[in-house]
C-alpha positions in Angstrom: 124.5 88.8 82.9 127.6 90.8 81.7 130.9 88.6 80.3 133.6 90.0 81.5 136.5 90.5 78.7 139.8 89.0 78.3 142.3 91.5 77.5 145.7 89.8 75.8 148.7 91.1 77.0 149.3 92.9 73.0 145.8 94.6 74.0 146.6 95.7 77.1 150.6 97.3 75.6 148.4 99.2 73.3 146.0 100.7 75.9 149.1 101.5 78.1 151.5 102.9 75.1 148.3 105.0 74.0 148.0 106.2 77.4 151.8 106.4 77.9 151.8 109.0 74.5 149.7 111.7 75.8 148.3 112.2 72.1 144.7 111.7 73.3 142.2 112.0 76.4 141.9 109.3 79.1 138.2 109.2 77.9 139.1 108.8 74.2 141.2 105.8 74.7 138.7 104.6 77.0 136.1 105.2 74.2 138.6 104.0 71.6 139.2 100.8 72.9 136.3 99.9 75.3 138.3 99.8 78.3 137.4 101.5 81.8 139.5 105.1 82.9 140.5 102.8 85.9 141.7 100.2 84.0 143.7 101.8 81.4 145.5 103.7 84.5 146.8 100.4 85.9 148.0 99.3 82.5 149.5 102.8 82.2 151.3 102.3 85.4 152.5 98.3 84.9 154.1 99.4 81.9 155.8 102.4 82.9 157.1 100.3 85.8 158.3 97.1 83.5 159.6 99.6 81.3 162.0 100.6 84.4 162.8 97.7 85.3 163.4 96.4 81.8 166.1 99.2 82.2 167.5 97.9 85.6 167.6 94.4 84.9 169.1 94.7 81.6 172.5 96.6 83.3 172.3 93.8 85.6 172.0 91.1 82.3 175.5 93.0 80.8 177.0 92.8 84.3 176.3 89.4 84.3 177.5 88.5 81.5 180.7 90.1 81.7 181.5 88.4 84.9 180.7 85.4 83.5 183.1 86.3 80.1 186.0 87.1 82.7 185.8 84.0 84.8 185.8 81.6 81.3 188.7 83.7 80.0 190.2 82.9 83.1 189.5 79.3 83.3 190.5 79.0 79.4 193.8 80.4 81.0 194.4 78.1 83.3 193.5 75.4 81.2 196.1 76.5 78.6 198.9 76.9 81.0 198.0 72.8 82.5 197.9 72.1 78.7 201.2 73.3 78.5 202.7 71.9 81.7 201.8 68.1 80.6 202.9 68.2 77.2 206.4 69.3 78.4 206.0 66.4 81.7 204.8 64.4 79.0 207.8 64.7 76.4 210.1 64.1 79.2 208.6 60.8 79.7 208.1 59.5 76.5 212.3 60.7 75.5 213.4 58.6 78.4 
């Protein structure tokens, strides 16, 4: 009866950067770290494709988090000018 190996996920980055560099045969790496062709070709292609979308989502994070600066500027704004408006309501009250 075979065990089948757990691969972690810092196993698995190394198989798919190694395959991602080029420097070596599919069959070294294979040899190298004990993994099947087939495998190492799906790790090869979940990285390449979190790698673009790492890309993608992070212009989306910035975007974001730019919107999210603009509309607190502008509440901080709005905040200041209400600030303003009751302190001068309020010194008219407390003259009288």
């Amino acid at each position: 009866m075979s065990v089948k190996k757990k691969y972690t996920a810092e196993d698995k980055a190394k198989v798919a950067i190694e395959a991602l560099r080029g420097n070596i045969t599919l069959n070294e790496i294979s040899s190298k770290f004990h993994v099947h062709s087939t495998q190492i070709n799906r790790w090869k292609t979940i990285a390449r494709e979190s790698i673009i979308s790492g890309f993608k989502d992070n212009t989306k994070v910035v975007m974001q988090d730019q919107e999210l600066t603009d509309e607190l500027y502008r509440q901080i704004g709005q905040l200041k000018v209400e600030l303003e408006w009751l302190k001068k309501k309020s010194a008219l009250f407390s003259g009288a």
